[in-house]
N, C-alpha and C positions, 0 to 999 in steps of 0.2 A: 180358731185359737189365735188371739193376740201376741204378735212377735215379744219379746222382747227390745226394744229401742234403747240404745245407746247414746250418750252425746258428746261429743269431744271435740276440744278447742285443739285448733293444728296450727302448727307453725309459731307455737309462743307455750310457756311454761307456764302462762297464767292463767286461766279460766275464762275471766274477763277479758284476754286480746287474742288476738290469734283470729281464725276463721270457722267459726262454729258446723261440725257436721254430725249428720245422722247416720247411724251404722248399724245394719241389721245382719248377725253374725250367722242367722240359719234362717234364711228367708228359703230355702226350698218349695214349702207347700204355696208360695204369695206367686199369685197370676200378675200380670202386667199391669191390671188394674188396681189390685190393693196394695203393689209399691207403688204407685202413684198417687195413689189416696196417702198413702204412710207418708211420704215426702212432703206431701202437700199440709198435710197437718202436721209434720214436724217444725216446715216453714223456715230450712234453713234453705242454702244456698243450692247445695245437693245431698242426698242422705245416699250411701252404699248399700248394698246389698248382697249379700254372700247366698246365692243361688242354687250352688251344687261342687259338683267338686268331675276333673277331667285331667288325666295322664298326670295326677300329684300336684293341679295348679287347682286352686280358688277360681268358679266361677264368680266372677263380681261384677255385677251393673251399678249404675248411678240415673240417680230422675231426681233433677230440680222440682220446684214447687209446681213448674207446668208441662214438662216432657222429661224426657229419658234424654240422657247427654252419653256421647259415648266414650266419655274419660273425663274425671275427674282428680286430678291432683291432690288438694287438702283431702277428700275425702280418702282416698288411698291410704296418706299418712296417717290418720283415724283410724281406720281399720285394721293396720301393719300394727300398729302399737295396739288397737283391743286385743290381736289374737296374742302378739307379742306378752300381753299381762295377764295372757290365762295358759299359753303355753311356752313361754319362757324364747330367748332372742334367739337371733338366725337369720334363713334365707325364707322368705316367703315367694309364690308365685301366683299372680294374678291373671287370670285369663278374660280380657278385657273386650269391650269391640273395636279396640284399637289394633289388638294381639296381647302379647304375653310381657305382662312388667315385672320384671325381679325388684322385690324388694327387703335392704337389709335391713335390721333390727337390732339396736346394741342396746347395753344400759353404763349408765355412768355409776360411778362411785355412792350414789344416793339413791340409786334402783332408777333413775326418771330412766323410761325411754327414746331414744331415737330413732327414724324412721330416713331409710335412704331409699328413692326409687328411681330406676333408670327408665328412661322415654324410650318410644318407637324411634325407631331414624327421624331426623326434624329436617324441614324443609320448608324453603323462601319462596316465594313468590309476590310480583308486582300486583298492587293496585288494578283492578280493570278501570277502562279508561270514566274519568267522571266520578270516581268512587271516592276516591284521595280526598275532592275538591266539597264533595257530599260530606264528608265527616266531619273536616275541618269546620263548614258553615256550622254544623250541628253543636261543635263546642264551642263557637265564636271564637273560632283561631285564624291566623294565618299562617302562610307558609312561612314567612319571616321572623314568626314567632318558634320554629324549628329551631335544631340543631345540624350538625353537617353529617348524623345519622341517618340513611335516606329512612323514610316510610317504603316500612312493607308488611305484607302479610307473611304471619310465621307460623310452622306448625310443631307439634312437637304431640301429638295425639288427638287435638282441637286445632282450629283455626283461631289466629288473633292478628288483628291488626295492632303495626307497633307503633308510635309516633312517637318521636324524642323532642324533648321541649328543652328552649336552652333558661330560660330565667324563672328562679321559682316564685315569683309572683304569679307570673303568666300561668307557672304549673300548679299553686295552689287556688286559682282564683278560675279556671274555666269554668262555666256549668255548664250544663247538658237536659233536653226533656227525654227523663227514659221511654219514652213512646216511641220520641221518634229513634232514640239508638237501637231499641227491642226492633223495632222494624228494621233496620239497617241491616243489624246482626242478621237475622230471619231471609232476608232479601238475599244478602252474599253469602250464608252458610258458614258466618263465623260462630260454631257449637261454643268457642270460649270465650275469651271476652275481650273487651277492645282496651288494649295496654296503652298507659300513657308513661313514659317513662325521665327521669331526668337523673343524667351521671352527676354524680357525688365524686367528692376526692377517692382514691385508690389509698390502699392502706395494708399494713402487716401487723402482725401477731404482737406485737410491740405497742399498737393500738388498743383500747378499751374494747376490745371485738372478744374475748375468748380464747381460748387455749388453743392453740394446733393449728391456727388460720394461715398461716405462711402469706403470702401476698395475694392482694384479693383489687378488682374492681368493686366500688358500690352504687349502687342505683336506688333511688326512691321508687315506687310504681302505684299508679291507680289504674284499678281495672274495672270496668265498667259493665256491670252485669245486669241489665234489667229482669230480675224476675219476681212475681207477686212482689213482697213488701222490701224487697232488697234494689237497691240501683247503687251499687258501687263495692267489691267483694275484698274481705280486708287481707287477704292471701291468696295467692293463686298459683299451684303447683305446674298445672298445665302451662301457663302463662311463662312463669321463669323457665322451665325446659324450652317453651318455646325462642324468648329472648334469647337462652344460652344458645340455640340454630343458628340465631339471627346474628348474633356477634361474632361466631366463628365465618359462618359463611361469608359476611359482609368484610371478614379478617378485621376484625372490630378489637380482637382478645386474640394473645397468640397459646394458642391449645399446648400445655396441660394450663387451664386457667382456671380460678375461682370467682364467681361472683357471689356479694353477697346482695339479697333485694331487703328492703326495709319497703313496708307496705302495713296500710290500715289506719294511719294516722288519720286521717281525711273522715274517718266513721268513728272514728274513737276505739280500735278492736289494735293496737298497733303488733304488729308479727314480721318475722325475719325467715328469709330462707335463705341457705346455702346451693348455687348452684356450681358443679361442677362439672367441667366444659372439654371431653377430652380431644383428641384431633380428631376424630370418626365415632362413626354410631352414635349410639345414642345420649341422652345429657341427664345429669342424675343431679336427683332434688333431694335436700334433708330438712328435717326440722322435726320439734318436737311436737307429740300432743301429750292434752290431761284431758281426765274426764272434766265435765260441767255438771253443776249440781242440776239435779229436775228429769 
C-alpha cells in the first residue's frame, strides 16, 4: 500500500519559500528501503517519517534523497504542524536518533500554525587539523575574508561547520563544487550542513520584524547541502540550533537571547527562523509551515 505523502514548506508562510519537506504520518508498515525509495522520489532535501509510536513520543526518522540523517530540523517543523492540523496544537514528542525533541505548536489569530522545537544539548568543537584550511580552498575563501567569529564545528543534533564571513559580497559571491563539499561532509561526519553565516544589524520589536520580538541578533545563513539535485538548503533547523550552541558557548549572545536567521535567498526559497538561545540545554527553533500544492 502507497503511504500517503505530504508536502510542506517550513520556515515561511508561503509555499513558494521556505524549505520544502516530505512527511509521511504513518509510515509503520515502510522497511528502511521504501523510505528511501519514498525520499528519493519525493526529492526534497529530507522527507520524515512517522514510524510507530514509544512511551507517548512519535517515533520519527528522516532520509534525504541518498541516506538516512539522524535529525532533521525543517522537517520536524513539517511534521509538528501536519499533526498539529489534524489534531489540534500542543506539546508534541519526537523520538529521534538524536533522543527525544519536544515540540510546541500554537496557532495565531488566522488558524496558521507554528511550530517550536528544542535541540539535544549542543556542542563545539575545533576544526581537526588541515580541515579549516580544506574548506575554505573549497569556496575560494580566505581566512581574512572572516570575521572575529572563530570557525568551528557546532552541534546541536547534526554536525555543522560554521564560518563567519565579514563583507557580503565575499558572502554573496563564494561558489563551491558540491562534489567536492558532499565529500568533505562524508569525510568529517558533518550529517548537516556546512553554515556560512554573516551578522546583520541587531534589532527590536519596534523593527518591521513582527510582534512579540523583544530584542534580537540577525544573521543571514547559506547552508550547504549536497544532495541529488539539491546543493545549497534554503532553511536549516538543525543548523540555527546549532549556531544558537555556537554563540552562547563562544559567549557570542548573552543567554536569554533571540536570534533571528534569514536564509534561502541565494535559491530563490527565502525563509526565517526564530532561534531562542537559553543559558543551558538545549536551543529552540520556530517557524511556520504550509502545505505545497502536488
Amino acid at each position: 500500500m502507497t503511504p500517503d505523502i505530504l508536502r510542506y514548506a517550513a520556515f515561511t508562510a508561503d509555499p513558494d519559500g521556505g524549505n520544502p519537506a516530505g512527511v509521511v504520518l504513518d509510515a509503520t508498515h515502510l522497511d528502511d528501503e521504501q523510505m528511501q525509495r519514498i525520499a528519493a522520489e519525493v526529492d526534497f532535501s529530507e522527507t520524515a517519517f512517522v514510524t510507530g509510536e514509544r512511551d507517548g513520543a512519535r517515533i520519527v526518522r528522516y532520509f534525504s534523497p541518498i541516506s538516512e540523517v539522524p535529525f532533521c530540523g525543517h522537517a520536524t517543523i513539517a511534521a509538528a504542524v501536519a499533526l498539529a492540523e489534524r489534531e489540534g496544537s500542543g506539546e508534541k514528542r519526537f523520538a529521534t536518533r538524536v533522543g527525544e525533541i519536544r515540540i510546541t505548536t500554537v496557532t495565531d489569530a488566522d488558524g496558521a500554525f507554528t511550530a517550536s522545537f528544542t535541540s539535544v544539548e549542543p556542542a563545539v568543537a575545533d576544526f581537526p587539523p588541515g580541515v579549516l584550511d580544506q574548506l575554505l580552498t573549497a569556496l575560494g575563501l580566505t581566512t581574512a575574508q572572516l570575521d572575529d567569529r572563530p570557525p568551528k564545528v557546532a552541534f546541536a543534533g547534526n554536525w555543522h561547520p560554521v564560518l563567519a564571513i565579514t563583507d557580503a559580497e565575499d558572502f554573496d559571491g563564494f561558489t563551491f563544487d558540491p562534489a567536492v563539499i558532499r565529500r568533505m561532509m562524508d569525510d568529517n561526519g558533518w550529517s548537516g550542513t556546512v553554515t556560512v553565516v554573516r551578522a546583520l544589524d541587531s534589532g527590536s520589536d519596534s523593527d518591521d520584524s513582527g510582534p512579540d520580538r523583544g530584542r534580537f541578533s540577525l544573521f543571514e545563513t547559506r547552508n550547504l547541502f549536497p544532495v541529488g539535485r539539491i546543493t545549497e538548503d534554503p532553511a536549516t533547523g538543525s543548523a540555527g540550533a546549532s549556531l544558537g550552541g555556537y554563540l552562547r558557548e563562544l559567549a557570542l549572545v548573552e543567554p536569554p537571547a533571540r536570534v533571528l536567521i534569514r536564509q534561502g535567498r541565494h535559491v530563490d526559497r527565502p525563509s526565517e527562523l526564530t532561534v531562542d538561545v537559553p543559558a543551558s540545554g538545549g536551543v529552540t527553533v520556530s517557524g511556520r509551515a504550509v502545505p505545497m500544492a502536488g
